[in-house]
C-alpha positions in Angstrom: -34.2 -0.1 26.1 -35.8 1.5 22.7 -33.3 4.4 23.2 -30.8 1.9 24.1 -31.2 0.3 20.9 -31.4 3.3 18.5 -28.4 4.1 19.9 -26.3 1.0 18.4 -28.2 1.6 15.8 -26.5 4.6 15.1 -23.5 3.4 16.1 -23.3 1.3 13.4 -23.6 3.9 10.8 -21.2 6.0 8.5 -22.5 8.1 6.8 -21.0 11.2 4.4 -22.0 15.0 3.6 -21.6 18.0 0.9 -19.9 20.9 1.5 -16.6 21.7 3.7 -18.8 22.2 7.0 -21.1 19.6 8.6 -24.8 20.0 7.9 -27.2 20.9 10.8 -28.3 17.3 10.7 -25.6 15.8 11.0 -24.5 17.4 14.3 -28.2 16.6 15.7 -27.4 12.9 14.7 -24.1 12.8 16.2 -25.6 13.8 19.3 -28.1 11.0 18.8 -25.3 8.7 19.0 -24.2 8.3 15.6 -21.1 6.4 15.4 -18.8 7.8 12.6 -18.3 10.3 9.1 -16.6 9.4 5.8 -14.8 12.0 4.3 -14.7 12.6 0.7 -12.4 15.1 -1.4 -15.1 17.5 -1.2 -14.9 18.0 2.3 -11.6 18.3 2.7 -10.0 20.4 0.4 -7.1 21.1 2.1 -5.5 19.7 5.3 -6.6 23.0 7.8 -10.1 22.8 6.3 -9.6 19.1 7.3 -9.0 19.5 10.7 -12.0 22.3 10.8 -14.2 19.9 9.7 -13.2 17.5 12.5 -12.9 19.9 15.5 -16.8 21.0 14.4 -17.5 17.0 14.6 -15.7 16.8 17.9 -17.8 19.3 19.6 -21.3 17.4 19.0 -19.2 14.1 20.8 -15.6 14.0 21.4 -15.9 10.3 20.7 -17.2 10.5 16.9 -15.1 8.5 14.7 -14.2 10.3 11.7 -12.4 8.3 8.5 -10.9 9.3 5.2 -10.0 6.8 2.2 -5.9 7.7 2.5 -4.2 5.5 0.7 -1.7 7.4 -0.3 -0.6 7.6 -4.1 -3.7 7.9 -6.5 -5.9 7.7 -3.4 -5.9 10.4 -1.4 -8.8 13.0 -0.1 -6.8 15.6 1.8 -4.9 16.0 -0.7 -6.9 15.4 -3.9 -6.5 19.1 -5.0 -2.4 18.8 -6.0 -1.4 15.2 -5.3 -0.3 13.1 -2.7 3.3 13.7 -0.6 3.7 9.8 -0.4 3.7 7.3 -3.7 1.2 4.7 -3.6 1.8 1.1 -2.7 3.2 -0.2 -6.1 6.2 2.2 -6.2 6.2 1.0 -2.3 6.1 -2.8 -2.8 8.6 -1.9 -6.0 11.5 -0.5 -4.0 11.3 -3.6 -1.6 11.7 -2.2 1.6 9.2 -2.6 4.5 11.1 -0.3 6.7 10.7 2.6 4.1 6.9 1.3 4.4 6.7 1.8 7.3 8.1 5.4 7.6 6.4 6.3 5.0 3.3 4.8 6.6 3.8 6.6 9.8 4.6 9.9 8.4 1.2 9.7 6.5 -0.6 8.7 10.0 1.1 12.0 11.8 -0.3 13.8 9.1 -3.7 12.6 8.8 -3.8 12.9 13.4 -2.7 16.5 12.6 -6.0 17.0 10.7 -8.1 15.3 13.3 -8.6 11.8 11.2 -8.9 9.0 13.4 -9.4 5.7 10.9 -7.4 5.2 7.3 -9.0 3.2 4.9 -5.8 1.7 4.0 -3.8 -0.1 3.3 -4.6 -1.9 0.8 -3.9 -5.6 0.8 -5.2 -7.4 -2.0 -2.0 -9.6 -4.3 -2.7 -8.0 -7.8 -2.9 -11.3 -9.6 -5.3 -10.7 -12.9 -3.1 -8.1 -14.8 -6.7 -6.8 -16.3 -8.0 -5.4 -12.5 -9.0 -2.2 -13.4 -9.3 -1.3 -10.0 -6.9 -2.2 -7.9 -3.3 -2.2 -10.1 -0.9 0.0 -8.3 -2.9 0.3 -5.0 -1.1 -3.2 -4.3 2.4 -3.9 -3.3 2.5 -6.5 -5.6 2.2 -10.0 -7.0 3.8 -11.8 -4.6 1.7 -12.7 -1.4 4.9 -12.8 0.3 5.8 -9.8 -0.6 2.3 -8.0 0.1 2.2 -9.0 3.1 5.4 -8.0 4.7 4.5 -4.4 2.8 1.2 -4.5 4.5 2.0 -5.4 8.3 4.7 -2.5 7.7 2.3 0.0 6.8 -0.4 -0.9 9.4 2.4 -0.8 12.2 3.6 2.7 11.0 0.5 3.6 10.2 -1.1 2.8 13.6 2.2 4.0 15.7 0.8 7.6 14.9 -2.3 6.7 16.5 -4.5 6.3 13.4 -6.2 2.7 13.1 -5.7 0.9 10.1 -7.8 -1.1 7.5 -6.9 -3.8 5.4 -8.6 -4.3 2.6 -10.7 -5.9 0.4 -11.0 -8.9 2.4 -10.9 -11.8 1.4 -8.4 -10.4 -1.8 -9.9 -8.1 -4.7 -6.4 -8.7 -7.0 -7.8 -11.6 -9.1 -10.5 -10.2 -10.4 -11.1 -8.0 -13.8 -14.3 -5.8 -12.4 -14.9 -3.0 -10.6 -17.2 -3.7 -7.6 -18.2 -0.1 -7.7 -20.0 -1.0 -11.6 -20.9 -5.4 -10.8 -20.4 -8.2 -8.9 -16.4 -9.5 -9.0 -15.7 -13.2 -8.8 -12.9 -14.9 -7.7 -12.5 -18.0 -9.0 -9.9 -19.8 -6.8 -9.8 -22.7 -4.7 -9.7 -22.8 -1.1 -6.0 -23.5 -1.1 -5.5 -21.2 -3.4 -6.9 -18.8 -1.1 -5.0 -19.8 1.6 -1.7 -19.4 0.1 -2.4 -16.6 -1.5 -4.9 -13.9 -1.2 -5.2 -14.5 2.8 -1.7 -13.8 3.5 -1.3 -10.3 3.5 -4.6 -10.2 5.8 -2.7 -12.9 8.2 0.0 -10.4 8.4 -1.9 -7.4 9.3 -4.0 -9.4 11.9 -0.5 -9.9 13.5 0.5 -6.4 13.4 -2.5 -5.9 15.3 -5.1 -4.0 12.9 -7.7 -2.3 14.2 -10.3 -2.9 10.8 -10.8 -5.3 7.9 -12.5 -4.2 5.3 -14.9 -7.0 3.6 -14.8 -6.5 0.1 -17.8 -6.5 -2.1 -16.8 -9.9 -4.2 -18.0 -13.6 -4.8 -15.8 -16.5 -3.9 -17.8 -19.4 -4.9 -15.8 -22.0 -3.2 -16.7 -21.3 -0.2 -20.2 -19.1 -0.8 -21.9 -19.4 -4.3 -24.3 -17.4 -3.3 -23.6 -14.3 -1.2 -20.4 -11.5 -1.6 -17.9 -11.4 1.2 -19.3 -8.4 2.6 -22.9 -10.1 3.2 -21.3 -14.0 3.6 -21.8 -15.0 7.4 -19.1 -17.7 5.8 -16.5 -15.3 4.7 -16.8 -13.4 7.9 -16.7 -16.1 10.2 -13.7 -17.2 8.7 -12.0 -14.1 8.7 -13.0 -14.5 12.8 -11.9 -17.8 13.3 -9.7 -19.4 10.9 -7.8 -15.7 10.7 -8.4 -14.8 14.3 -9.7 -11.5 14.3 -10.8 -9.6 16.5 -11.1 -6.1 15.6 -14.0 -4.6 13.9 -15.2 -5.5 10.4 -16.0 -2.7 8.0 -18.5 -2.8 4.9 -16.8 -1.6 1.4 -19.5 1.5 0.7 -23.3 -0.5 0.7 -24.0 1.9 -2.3 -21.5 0.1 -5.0 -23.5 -1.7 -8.0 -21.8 -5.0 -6.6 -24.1 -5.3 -3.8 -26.7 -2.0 -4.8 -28.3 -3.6 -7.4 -31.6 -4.3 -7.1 -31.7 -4.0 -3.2 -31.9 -0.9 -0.8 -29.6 0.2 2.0 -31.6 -0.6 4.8 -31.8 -4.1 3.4 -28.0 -4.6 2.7 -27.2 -3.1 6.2 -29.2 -5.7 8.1 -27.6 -8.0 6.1 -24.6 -7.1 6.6 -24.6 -7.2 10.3 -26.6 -10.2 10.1 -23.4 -11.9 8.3 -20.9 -10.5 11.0 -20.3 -7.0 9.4 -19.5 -4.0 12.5 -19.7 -1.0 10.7 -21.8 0.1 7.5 -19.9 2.0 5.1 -23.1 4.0 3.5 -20.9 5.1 0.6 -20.3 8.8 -0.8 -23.9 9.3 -1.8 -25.4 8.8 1.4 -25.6 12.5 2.1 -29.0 12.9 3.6 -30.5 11.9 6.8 -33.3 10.8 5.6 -31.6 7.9 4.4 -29.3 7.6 8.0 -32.7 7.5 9.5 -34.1 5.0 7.7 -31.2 2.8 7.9 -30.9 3.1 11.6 -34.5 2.3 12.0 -34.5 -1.0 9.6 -31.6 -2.1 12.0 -33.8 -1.5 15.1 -36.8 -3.2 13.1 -34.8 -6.3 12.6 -34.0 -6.5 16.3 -37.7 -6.3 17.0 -38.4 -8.7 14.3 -36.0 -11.5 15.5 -34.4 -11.3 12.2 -30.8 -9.6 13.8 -30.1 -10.5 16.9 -30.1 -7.9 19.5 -26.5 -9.6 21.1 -24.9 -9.2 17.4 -26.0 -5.1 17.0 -25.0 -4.6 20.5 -21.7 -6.2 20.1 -21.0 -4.5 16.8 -21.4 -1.4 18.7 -18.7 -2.2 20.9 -16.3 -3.1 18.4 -16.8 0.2 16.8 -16.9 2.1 19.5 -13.6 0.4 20.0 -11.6 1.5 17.0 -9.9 4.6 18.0 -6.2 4.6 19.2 -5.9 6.8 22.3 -4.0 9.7 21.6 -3.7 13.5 21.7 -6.1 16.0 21.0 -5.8 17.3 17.3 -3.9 20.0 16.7 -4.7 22.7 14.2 -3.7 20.9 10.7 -1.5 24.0 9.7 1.2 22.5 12.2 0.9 19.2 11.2 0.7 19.7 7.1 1.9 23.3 6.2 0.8 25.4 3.0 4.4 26.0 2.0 6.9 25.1 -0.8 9.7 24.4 1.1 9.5 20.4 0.5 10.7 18.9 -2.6 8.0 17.2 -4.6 8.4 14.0 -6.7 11.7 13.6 -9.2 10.5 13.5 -12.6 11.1 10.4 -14.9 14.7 10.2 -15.9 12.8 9.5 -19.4 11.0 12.9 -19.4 13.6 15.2 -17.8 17.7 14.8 -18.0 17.8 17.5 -15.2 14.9 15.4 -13.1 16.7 12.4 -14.1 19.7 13.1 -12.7 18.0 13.3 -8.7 16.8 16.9 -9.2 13.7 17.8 -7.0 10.6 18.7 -8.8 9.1 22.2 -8.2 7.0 22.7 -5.2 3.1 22.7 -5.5 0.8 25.0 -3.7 -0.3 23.6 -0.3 2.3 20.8 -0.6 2.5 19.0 2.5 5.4 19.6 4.7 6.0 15.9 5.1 6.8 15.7 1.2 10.7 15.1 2.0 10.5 11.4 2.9 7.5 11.0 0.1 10.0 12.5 -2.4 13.0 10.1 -1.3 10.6 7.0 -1.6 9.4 7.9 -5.2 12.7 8.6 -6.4 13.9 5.1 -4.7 11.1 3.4 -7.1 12.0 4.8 -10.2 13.9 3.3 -13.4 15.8 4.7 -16.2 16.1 2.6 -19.6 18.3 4.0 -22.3 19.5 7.6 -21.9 17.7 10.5 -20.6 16.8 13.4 -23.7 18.2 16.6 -22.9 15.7 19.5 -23.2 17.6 22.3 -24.5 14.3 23.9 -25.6 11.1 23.6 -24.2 9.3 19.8 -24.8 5.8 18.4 -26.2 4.5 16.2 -23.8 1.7 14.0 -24.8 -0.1 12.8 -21.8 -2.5 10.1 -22.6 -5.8 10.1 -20.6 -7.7 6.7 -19.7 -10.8 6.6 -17.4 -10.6 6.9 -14.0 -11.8 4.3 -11.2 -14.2 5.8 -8.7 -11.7 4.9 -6.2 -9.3 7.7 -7.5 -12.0 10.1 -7.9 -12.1 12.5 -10.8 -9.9 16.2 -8.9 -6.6 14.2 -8.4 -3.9 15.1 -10.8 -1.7 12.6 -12.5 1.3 13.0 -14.6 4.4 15.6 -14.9 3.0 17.7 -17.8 2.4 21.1 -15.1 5.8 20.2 -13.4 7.9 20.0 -17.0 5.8 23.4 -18.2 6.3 24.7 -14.2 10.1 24.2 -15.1 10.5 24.7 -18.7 8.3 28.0 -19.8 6.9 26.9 -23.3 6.6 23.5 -23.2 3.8 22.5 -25.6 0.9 20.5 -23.4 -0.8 17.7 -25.5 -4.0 15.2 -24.3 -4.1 12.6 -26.0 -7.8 10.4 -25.4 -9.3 7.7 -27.3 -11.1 9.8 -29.5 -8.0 12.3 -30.3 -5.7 9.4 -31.1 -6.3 9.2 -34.5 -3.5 8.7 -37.3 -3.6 12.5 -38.1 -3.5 14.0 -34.6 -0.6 11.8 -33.7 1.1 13.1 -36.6 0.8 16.3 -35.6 2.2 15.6 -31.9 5.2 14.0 -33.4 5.8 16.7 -36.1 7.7 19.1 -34.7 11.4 17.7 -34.5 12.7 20.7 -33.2 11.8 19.4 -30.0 12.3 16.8 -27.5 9.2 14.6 -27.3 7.9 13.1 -24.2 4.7 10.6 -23.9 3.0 10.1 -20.1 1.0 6.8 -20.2 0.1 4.4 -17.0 -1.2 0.9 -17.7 -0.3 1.2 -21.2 -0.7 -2.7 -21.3 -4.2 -2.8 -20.6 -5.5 -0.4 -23.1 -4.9 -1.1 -26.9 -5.7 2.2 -28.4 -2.2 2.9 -26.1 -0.3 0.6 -27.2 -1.0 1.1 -30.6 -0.3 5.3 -30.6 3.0 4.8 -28.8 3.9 2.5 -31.7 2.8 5.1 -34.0 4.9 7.6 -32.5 7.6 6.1 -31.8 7.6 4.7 -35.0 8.0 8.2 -36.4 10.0 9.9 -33.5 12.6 7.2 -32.2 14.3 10.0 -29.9 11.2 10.4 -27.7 11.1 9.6 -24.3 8.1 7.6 -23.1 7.1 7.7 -18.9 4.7 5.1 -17.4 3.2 6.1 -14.2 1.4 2.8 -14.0 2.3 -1.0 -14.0 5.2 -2.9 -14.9 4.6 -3.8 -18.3 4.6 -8.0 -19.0 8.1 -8.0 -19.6 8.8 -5.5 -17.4 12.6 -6.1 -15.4 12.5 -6.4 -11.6 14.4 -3.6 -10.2 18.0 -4.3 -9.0 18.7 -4.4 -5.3 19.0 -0.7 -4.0 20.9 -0.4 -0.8 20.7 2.6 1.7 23.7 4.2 2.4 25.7 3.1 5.1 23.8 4.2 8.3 20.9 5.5 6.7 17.7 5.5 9.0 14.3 6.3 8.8 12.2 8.0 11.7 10.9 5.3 13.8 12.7 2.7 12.0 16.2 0.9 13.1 19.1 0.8 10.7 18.1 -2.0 8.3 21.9 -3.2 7.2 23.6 -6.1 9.0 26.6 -5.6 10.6 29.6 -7.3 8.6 31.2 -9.6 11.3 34.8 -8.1 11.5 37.3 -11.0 10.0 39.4 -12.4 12.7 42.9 -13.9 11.5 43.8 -17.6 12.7 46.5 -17.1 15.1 49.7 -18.6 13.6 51.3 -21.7 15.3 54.0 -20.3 16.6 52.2 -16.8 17.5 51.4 -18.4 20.8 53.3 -18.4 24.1 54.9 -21.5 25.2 52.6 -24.1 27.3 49.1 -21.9 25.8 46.5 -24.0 25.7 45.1 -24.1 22.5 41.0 -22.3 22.7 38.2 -24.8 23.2 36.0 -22.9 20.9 36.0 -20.9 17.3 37.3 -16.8 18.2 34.0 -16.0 16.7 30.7 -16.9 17.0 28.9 -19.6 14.9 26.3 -17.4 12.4 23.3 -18.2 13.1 21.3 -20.3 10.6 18.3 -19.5 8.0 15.5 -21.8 8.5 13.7 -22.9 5.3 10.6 -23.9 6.5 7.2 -22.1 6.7 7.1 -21.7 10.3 8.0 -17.8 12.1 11.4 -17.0 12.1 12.5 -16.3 15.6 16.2 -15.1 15.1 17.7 -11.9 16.0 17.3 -9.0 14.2 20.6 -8.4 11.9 21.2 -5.3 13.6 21.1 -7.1 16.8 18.1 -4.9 17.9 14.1 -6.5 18.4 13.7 -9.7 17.6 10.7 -11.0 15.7 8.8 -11.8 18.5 8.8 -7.9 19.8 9.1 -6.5 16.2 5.4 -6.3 14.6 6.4 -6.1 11.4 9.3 -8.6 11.0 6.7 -11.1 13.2 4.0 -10.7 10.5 6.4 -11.7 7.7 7.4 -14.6 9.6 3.7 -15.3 10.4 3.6 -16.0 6.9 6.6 -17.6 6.5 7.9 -15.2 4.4 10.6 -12.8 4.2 11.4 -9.8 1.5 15.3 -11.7 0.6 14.9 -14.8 -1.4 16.2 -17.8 1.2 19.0 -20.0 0.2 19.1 -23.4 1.6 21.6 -23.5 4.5 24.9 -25.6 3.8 25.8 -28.5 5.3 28.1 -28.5 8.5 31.5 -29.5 8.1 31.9 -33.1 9.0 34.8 -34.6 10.7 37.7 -36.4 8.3 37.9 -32.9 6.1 34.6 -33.1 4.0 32.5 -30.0 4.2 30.1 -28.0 2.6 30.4 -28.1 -1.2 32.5 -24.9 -2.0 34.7 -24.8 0.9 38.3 -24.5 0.9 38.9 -27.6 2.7 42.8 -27.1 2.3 42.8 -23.4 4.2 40.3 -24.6 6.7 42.2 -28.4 7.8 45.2 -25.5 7.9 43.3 -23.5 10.4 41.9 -26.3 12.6 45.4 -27.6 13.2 46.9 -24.4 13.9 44.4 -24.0 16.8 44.1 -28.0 17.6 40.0 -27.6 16.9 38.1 -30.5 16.4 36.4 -30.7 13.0 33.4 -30.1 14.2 34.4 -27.0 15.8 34.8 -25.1 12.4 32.4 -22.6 11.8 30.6 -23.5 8.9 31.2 -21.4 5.5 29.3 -18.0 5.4 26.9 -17.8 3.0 26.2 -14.9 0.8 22.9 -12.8 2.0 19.8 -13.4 -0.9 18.8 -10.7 -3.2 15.5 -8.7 -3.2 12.3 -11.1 -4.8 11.9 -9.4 -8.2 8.5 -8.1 -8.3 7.5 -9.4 -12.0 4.5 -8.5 -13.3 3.1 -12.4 -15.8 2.8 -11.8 -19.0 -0.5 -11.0 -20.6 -2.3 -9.7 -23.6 -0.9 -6.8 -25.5 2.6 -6.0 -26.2 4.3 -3.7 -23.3 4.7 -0.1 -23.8 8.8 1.2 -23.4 9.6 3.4 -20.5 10.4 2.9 -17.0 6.7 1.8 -14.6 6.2 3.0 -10.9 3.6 3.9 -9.0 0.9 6.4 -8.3 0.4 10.1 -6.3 1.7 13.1 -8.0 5.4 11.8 -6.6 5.5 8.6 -8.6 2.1 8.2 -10.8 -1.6 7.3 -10.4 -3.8 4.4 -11.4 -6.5 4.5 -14.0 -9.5 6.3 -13.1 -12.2 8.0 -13.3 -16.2 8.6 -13.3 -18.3 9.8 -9.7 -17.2 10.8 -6.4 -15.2 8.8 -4.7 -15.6 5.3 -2.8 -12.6 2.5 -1.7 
């Protein structure tokens, strides 16, 4: 029974290391029965080194659970040293298309099984809501919980069809708040409907595409705990398990963030945390020697003793971890799965920075760029917009990249910006860093000085920082021809991209073809088209369309394509779980009524034509076809200072990266 009990213990626990090779102690623990590694940038590299790291995990317990905080985008740790091959969930839940989600999702979970990865940390699923987070901004889809969540039960399908478990995260909704867990407590100050409608939808949708983790997410809701942080609220949690109905295993945010960290030690917040309802105990990136695993692992098996956790609770949080992992093949060696070559296109530049990128060329390859870059480049270059006309360089630029903080989400290695890939492409291109203490009135002068060439300015999230908004003015005050890209949020009066159709056919792997089939239009047989003594058809030559329902309930019509139906399809069912859809619903029409009134709009003339040529009864005529809805405009509310000009997408080294900065990285 003691070893019994060290053993859950140990289960429970994630735990992280230095270097690109596991320490000696932490192959003696794993053979103890320790659950589960985090890996950090630091380990991995590279992709190959990746997968060494996991094979040399593997061989203390085949069973191990190793994890990586892959979000794609600005989050990434197997790719930290030249970008990610996939934009982030902004320029995702910009272009408005869950199938390209989920592709996109899938083809990051192929390449993270290549390396020997077994749980994502992603994605995320919090409704950015408080246009001052300055932690979560373009790792959401969005603003609109509809929205989110349809983009979130895509990705967790794709992601988990590659045999990688997903996480959603930071439950119960990190996106209205304005502070960084990893530096205080956040708040969010909603009401329980509020909550319902909003920051709980996207989480719904995952649970019914079948997640394997929640994440709880270091932050106070005071309507339903005043006193305790998700992540430590037996309230929170037991609502996420029966109000939600989850079943899968709940993971900590990392126990070392100042949120929860202050004041208290880890082996206090991990009995805590299981004590609340928590499964597995995200130590954090700090927690890197095993003195501290060992002391963790024996407060949990003190608390059993004690009474204080009950011995049921560790032992079935043990199970639920121990039940994460998707069956699936063995790893394969990494270099198969994400090879060191140049062949795949990178991201497309900004049309604003480049009239050559502009116009759809492919940027130049990186070193070690993933071979799955192809679809990541088509996705960015789906999310991007073009205002005004695109400079042409016919000399080398000045590009002015301005550089904010960075969250410890995005770590401090990951590149941002197209700076390298304009000087990569144009030799002698002039490379300017602009920070808040170099942006004064006579260093901006300088930048702009030199007319003799084209002037580009890289900015992300120029609307939440001042100094930014206020240089840009300068410059552009004094160069009008410059060319300004955001890599960051729409600005507040930012326009919603316009519907952007596939071509005709167009599929993506995994995924079935996402147009509907036009109807083909059937002529009304003329009067005297038929043979004599025909009896006139009992029913319309074509089928009735089937009807939209308005109301909140799932949507249980065929698929347009005539393929699953939502009930079989994971990620159509978790829209409709939600009673949401990514097409703005019209309100159906009203059937045509007998006597030759019908819907408002209707050529009543052509159709009473048409129903006596046949001998139909009135209400026999289809009703009028109704034009499909366009994409929901994902606006971002207006707030604060005055937007910065340029086009906005989203994050990774294909499309642009939040703001970060500061230690080693933590979700």
């Amino acid at each position: 029974m003691p070893q019994e009990l060290r053993r859950q213990a140990l289960t429970v626990i994630q735990p992280a290391f230095r270097g690109t090779a596991p320490p000696d102690w932490l192959r003696r623990l794993i053979g103890e029965g320790l659950g589960g590694v985090c890996l950090f940038a630091r380990n991995t590299p590279d992709a190959v080194t990746a997968a060494a790291v996991t094979g040399a995990l593997r061989a203390e317990n085949p069973d191990v659970l190793v994890a990586a905080d892959e979000e794609g985008g600005a989050v990434t740790r197997l790719e930290s040293a030249h970008g990610s091959s996939w934009p982030g969930n902004a320029a995702l839940g910009r272009v408005g298309d869950p199938a390209l989600t989920g592709a996109v999702a899938a083809e990051m979970g192929a390449f993270l099984a290549a390396a020997g990865i077994r749980l994502a940390y992603a994605p995320t699923a919090d409704v950015t809501s408080d246009p001052r987070n300055p932690v979560i901004g373009v790792r959401s889809f969005g603003t609109d919980a509809a929205d989110v969540a349809a983009h979130t039960a895509a990705f967790v399908a794709g992601l988990q069809s590659a045999g990688v478990a997903a996480c959603a995260k930071h439950f119960p909704g990190h996106g209205d708040t304005s502070v960084d867990s990893h530096h205080a407590l956040p708040v969010l100050n909603v009401d329980e409907a509020t909550l319902e409608g909003r920051e709980l939808a996207p989480f719904r949708a995952a649970i019914a595409a079948r997640v394997r983790t929640v994440m709880a997410g270091h932050l106070l809701v005071p309507s339903l705990d005043p006193d305790r942080p998700a992540s430590l609220s037996a309230v929170l949690l037991t609502l996420l398990r029966r109000r939600l109905g989850f079943g899968g295993a709940i993971v900590t945010d990392a126990l070392e963030m100042e949120a929860v960290a202050a004041g208290r030690t880890l082996p206090e917040l991990a009995v805590r945390a299981l004590a609340a309802g928590a499964d597995l105990l995200c130590l954090g990136a700090r927690a890197t020697e095993e003195a501290t695993v060992r002391a963790v692992a024996d407060a949990v098996v003190a608390a059993v003793r004690s009474g204080e956790l009950p011995a049921e609770r560790l032992a079935e949080a043990a199970d639920r971890v121990a039940g994460i992992a998707l069956p699936g093949p063995a790893p394969e060696d990494a270099a198969t799965g994400a090879a060191a070559s140049g062949s795949a296109s990178g991201s497309a530049s900004s049309g604003a920075a480049s009239g050559s990128a502009a116009s759809g060329g492919a940027s130049a390859a990186r070193p070690g760029r993933s071979a799955y870059a192809a679809l990541g480049a088509l996705a960015a270059g789906r999310a991007l917009e073009l205002r005004g006309e695109a400079p042409r360089f016919d000399v080398p630029p000045v590009v002015a990249t301005f550089e904010t903080a960075r969250t410890v989400a995005v770590g401090r290695v990951t590149p941002w910006g197209i700076a390298d890939l304009l000087a990569e492409r144009l030799p002698g291109t002039v490379l300017r860093t602009v920070t808040p203490e170099t942006a004064d009135p006579s260093a901006l002068a300088e930048i702009a000085a030199d007319h003799e060439r084209p002037l580009v300015l890289v900015v992300r999230d120029a609307a939440r920082h001042a100094w930014i908004t206020a240089a840009l003015a300068r410059l552009l005050s004094a160069r009008p021809d410059a060319g300004v890209v955001d890599m960051g949020l729409p600005a507040p009066d930012a326009r919603p991209l316009p519907p952007q159709p596939r071509p005709a056919g167009a599929t993506y792997p995994g995924r079935r073809t996402p147009h509907r089939r036009r109807r083909p239009r059937r002529t009304p047989p003329r009067r005297d088209a038929r043979a004599p003594g025909t009896s006139p058809p009992t029913a319309p030559p074509w089928p009735r369309p089937a009807r939209r329902s308005t109301s909140s309930s799932p949507r249980a019509d065929p698929c347009p394509t005539g393929g699953t139906s939502d009930a079989t399809d994971p990620i159509r069912a978790a829209a409709g779980h939600v009673g949401a859809s990514t097409r703005r619903v019209r309100p159906a029409r009203p059937r045509a009524r007998a006597g030759g009134v019908g819907a408002p709009g209707v050529n009543t003339a052509a159709r009473d034509r048409f129903r006596r040529a046949v001998a139909l009864p009135s209400s026999s005529v289809p009703p009028a076809p109704r034009r499909s809805g366009r994409p929901r405009p994902n606006r971002f509310p207006p707030f604060g200072a005055p937007a910065a000009h340029g086009r906005r997408s989203d994050g990774g080294r294909a499309v642009g990266q939040s703001d970060g900065r500061a230690g080693e990285e933590r979700r």
